[in-house]
C-alpha positions in Angstrom: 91.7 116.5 80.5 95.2 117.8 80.3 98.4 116.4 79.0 101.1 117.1 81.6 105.1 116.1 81.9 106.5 116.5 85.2 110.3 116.1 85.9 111.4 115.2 89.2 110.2 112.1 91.6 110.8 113.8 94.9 108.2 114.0 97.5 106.3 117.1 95.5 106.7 115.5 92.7 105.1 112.4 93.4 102.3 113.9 95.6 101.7 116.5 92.4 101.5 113.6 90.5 99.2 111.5 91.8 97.2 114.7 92.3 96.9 114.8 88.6 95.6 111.6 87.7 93.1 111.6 90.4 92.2 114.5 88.6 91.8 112.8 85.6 94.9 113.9 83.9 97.3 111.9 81.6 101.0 111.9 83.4 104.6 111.1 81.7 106.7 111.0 84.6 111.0 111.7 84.0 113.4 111.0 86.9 117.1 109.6 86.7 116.3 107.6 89.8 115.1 104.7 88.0 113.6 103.2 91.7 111.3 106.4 91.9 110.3 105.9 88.4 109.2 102.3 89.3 107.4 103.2 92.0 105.7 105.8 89.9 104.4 103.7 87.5 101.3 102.7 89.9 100.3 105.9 89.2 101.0 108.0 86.5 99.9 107.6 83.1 103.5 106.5 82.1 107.0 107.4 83.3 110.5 107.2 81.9 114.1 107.2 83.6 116.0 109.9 82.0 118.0 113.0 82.4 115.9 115.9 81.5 119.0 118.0 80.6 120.0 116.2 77.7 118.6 118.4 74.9 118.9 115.4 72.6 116.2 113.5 75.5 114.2 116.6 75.9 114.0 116.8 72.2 112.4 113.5 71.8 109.6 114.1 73.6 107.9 116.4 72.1 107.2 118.6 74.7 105.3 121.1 72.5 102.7 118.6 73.0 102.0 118.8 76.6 99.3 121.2 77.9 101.9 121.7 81.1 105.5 121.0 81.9 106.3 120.9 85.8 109.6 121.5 86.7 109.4 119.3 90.7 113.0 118.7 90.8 114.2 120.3 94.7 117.3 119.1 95.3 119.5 120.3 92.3 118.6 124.1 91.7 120.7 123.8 89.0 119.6 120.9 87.1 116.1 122.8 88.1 117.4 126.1 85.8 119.2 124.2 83.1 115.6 121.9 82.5 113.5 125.1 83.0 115.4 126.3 80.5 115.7 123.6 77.8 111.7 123.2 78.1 111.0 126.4 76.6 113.6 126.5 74.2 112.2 123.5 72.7 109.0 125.0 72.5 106.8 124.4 75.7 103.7 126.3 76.3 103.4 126.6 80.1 106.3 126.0 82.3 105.5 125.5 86.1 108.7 125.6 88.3 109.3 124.8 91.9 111.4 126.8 93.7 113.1 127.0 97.5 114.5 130.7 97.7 113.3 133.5 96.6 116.5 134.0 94.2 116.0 130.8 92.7 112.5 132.1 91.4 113.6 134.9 90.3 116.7 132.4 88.1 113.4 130.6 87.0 111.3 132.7 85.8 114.0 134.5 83.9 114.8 131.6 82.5 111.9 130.5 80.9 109.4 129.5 84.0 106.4 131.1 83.3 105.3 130.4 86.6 106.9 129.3 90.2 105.3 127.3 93.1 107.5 127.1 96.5 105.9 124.5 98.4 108.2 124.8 101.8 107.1 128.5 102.2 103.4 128.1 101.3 103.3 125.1 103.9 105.4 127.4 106.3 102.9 130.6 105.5 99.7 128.6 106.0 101.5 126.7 109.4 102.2 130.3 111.0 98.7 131.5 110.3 96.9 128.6 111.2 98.6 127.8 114.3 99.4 131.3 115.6 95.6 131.6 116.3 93.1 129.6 118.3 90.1 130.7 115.8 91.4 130.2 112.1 91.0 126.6 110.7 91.7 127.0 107.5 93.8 130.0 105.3 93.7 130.4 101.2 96.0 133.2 100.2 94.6 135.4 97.3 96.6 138.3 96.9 99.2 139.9 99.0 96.5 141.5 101.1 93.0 139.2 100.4 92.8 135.7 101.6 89.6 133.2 102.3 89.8 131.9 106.4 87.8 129.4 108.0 87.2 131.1 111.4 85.4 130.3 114.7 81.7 132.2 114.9 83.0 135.4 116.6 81.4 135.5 120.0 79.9 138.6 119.5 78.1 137.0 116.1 76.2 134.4 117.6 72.6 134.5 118.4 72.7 137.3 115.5 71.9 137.2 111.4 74.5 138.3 109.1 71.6 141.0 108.4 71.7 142.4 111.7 75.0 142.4 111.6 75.7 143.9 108.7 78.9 142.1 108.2 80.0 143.9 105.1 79.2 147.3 106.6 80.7 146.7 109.8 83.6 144.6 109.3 84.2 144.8 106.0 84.8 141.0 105.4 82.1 138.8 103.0 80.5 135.5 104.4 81.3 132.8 101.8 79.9 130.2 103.7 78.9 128.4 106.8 79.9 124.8 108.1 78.7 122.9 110.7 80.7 119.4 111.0 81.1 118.2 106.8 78.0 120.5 106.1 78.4 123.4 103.8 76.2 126.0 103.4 77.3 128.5 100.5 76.7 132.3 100.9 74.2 132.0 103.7 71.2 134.4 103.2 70.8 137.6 104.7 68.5 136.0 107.4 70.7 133.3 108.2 71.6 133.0 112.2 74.9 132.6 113.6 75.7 129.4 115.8 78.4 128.9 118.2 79.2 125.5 116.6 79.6 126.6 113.0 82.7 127.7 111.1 82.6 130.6 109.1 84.0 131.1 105.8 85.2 134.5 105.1 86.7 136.8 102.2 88.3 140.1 103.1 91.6 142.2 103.6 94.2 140.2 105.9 94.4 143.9 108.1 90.4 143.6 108.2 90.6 139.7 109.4 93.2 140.2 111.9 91.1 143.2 113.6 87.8 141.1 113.5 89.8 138.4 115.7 91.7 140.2 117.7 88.0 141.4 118.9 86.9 137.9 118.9 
């Protein structure tokens, strides 16, 4: 279990939030709103209405004794900086900021964020990927270049074992695992037969991905 403070009430903030304690995590919650810290208090471990700032406030809580500070504040990149800021200076260990523009996380992390999350873009990225093709269901990006997609069985896959296929070889993706319906089967054996109703989880080079369902 983690101790986490998390500044801003906004939509992210709230959903990160709740997130966290189902998670098991123990929440302080800081907003200036003092309606969304009210309606926070159903589900974080406490929260307090504040401005986060005020060095003198910031001070007081003894952030040095969180495991993780979050940054969610979206609407005020500058209020965003200036608290990013203040949290290290007063002796954070891990600062987790969100961030909009690419320029703001570059502000951020140069300003004490010792990591950013944008959540618009990485909803946008993972909309355009999944929607943009009929077979992916699912997209985790890895790297710049590696991701894990849920994908249709490939026409030419069914009927035939990953053996047989040499999926590696071939197409130079690895089978994490197969779904059919809620059923997961992890790293499915060498012998293990493709279906045209299963879902196939797959690990390889975006380039590599693309070329295996463009033949799909």
């Amino acid at each position: 279990m983690k101790s986490v403070l998390l500044i801003g009430l906004g939509r992210f903030g709230r959903r990160m939030a709740k997130k966290l304690r189902e998670l098991n995590h123990e929440v302080l919650a800081i907003d200036k709103d003092e309606e969304r810290v009210n309606d926070a208090l159903g589900f974080v471990t406490s929260a307090q209405i504040a401005d986060a700032t005020s060095e003198t406030f910031i001070r007081s809580v003894g952030v040095s004794n969180f495991d993780m500070c979050v940054v969610a504040i979206g609407d005020d990149f500058q209020s965003s900086l200036e608290t990013t800021a203040l949290l290290k200076e007063c002796g954070a260990r891990f600062v987790l900021s969100r961030a909009s523009r690419e320029v703001h996380a570059k502000f951020l992390l140069r300003n004490g964020a010792d990591d950013v999350v944008y959540p618009e873009r990485q909803m946008a990225d993972w909309a355009a990927m999944r929607y943009s093709s009929d077979h992916i269901f699912d997209y985790v990006k890895l790297s710049p270049d590696y991701s894990i997609y849920e994908i249709a069985v490939p026409e030419a896959w069914v009927g035939r074992s990953v053996m047989e296929l040499a999926v590696r070889q071939r197409y130079r993706v690895n089978v994490l695992g197969v779904k059919q319906q809620d059923a997961l089967q992890p790293m499915p054996g060498p012998s293990h037969c493709f279906q045209a109703e299963e879902r196939v989880l797959i690990l390889g080079h975006d380039r590599d991905v693309q070329k295996l369902l463009g033949g799909n």
